[in-house]
N, C-alpha and C positions, 0 to 999 in steps of 0.2 A: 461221893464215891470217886475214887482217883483210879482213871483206868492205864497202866502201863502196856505198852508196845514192844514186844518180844525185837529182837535183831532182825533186819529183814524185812520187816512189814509198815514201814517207815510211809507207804501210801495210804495207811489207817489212817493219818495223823492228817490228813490234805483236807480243804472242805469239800472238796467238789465228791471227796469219796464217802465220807460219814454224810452228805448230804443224801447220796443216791441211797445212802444204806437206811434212812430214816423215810424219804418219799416211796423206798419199797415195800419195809415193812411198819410204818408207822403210820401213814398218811392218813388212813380215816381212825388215829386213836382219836376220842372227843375232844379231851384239854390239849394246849397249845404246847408246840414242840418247839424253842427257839434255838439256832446254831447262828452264835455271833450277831446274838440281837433280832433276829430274821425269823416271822416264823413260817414253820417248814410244811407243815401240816395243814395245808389251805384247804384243801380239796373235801369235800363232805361225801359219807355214805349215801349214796342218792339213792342205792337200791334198797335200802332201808325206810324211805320216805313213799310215802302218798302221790300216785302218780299228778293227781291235781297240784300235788304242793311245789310238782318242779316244770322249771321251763323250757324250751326249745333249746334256749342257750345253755343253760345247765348242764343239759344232756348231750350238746354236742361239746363243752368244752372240758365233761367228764370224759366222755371218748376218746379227745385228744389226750389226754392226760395217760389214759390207760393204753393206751393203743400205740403211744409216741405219734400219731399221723396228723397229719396237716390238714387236711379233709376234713368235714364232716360225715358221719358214717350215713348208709342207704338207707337202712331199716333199724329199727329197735322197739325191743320185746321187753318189757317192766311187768311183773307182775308178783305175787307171792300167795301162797298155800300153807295149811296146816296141815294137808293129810294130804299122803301117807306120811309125808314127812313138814317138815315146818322149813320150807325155802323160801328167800327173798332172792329174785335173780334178777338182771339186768345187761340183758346179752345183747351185744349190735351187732350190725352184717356191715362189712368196709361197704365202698362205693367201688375198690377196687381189686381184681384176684390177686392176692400178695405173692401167692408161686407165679405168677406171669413172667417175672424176667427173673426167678431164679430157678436155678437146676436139681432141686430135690423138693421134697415135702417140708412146709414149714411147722413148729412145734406150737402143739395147743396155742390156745391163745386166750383160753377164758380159766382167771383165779377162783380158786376155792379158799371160802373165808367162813371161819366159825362164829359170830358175832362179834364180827369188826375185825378177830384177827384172820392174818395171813397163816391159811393152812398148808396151802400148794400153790405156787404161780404159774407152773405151768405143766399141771398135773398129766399123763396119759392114763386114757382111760375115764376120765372124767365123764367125758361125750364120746361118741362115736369117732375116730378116724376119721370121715371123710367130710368131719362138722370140725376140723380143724382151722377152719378158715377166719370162725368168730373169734370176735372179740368182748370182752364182756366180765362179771365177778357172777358167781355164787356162792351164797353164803345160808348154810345151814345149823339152825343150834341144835340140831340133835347129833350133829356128828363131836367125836371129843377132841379137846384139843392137843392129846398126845397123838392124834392118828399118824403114823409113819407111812413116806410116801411106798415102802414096802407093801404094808397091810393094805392098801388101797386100793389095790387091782382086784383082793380078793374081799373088799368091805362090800355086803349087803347093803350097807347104806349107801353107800355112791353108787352102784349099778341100780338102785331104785332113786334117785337124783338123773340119772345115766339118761332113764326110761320118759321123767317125768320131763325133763327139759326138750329132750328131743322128738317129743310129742306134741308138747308146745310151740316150739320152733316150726316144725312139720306144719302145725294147723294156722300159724300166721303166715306161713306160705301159700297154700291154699288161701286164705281169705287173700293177700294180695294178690293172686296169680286171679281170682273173681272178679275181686273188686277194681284192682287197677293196675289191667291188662299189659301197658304198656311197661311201667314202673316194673313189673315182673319179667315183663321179656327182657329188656335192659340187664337186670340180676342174670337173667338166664346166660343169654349171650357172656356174659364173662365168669360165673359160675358153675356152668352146664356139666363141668368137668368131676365134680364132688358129686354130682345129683347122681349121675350116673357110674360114681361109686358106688356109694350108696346102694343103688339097686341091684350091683352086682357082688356087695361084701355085707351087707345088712338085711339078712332076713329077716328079722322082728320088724323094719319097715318098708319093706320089700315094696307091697301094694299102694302102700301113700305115697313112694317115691316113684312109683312109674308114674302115678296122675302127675306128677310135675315134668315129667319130660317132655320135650315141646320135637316139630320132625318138621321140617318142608314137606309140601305138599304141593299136585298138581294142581289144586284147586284154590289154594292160597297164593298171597302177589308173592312175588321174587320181594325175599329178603323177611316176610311173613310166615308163621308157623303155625300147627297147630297141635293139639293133643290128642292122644292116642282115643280118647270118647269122643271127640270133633270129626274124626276120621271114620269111625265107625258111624256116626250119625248120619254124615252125608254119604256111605257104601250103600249100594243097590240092594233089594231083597236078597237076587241071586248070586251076590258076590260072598265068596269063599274066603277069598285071601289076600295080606292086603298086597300091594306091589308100590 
């Protein structure tokens, strides 16, 4: 196939741009992509794999890859289901709030992929608004591969993908916010800002988002926090209301 280059567009022709165009849309095709001898396509489907079959490093130098970030990410959630739908997802949490030093909200951050290919990169709608923060792939084969990012706001199937990640998300929060208390306050303090979206724009999780808000307290040390059940726990028989 001999592809010609319209007047104009004379930046088609550079590698560094057909490079980018092949690491975005090509990068977990299975067989080898070479540009100028080099192949391109290094990087493997990890959220297609057996959480035993991959490592530490794996997983954080998928993250780099997908995320562009220097860092290793905080957290991450692997896991995959048949029902209601047949997902393999692989969402991480930064280590850092990416709107910190900038002045608006930043855009999605987690791909929608139909077996292996690239459906949306950086779909709205996907997730909730205020789960903008992740980063990460979903990749479902029951969605089709003509889905138009039009028809996707109002596709059954991704607002039941919508439902089922953000429940999942949701319940590894809680297990960290149990299990390891501090590792969660850490998230909080630079995250606290989405959680408490959330509670105020997401009534389908309205309830599971307030257990994760965390408040000072006169009973807690300076710089310590605690949860709105912590609070009620240690309240007097006869106290009313909290202060």
């Amino acid at each position: 196939i001999v592809v010609k280059l319209k007047e104009g567009f004379d930046e088609f022709s550079k590698e560094y741009r057909i490079k980018s165009i092949l690491e975005t849309y090509s990068s977990f095709v299975p067989f080898p992509i070479n540009l100028n001898g080099e192949r391109v396509n290094k990087i493997e489907a990890l959220w297609l794999k057996n959480k035993n079959e991959v490592s530490d490093e794996e997983y954080n130098e998928f993250y780099k890859f997908i995320a562009h970030a220097p860092e290793e990410p905080a957290f991450r959630m692997h896991f995959s289901t048949d029902a209601p739908l047949a997902i393999n997802a692989l969402i991480f949490t930064p280590k850092e709030n990416p709107e910190k030093l900038l002045s608006g909200p930043v855009d999605p951050g987690v791909s929608l992929y139909c077996k292996k290919v690239l459906i949306a990169e950086q779909p709205k709608g996907l997730l909730p608004e205020w789960l903008r923060f992740l980063k990460g792939v979903i990749d479902s084969a029951d969605l089709p591969l003509n889905i138009s990012r039009e028809s996707m706001q109002d596709s059954a199937l991704v607002q039941k993908i919508n439902r089922v990640i953000t429940k999942r998300f949701l319940k590894s929060l809680e297990n960290e916010a149990k299990n390891n208390p501090a590792d969660y306050d850490e998230f909080y303090g630079k995250f606290s800002r989405f959680i408490k979206e959330g509670v105020a724009t997401d009534f389908d999780h309205r309830d599971t988002l307030a257990k994760l808000l965390r408040f000072e307290s006169t009973f807690t040390e300076p710089g310590k926090s605690t949860d709105l059940q912590g609070y009620l726990d240690r309240a007097r028989d006869e106290q009313k209301q909290i202060f």
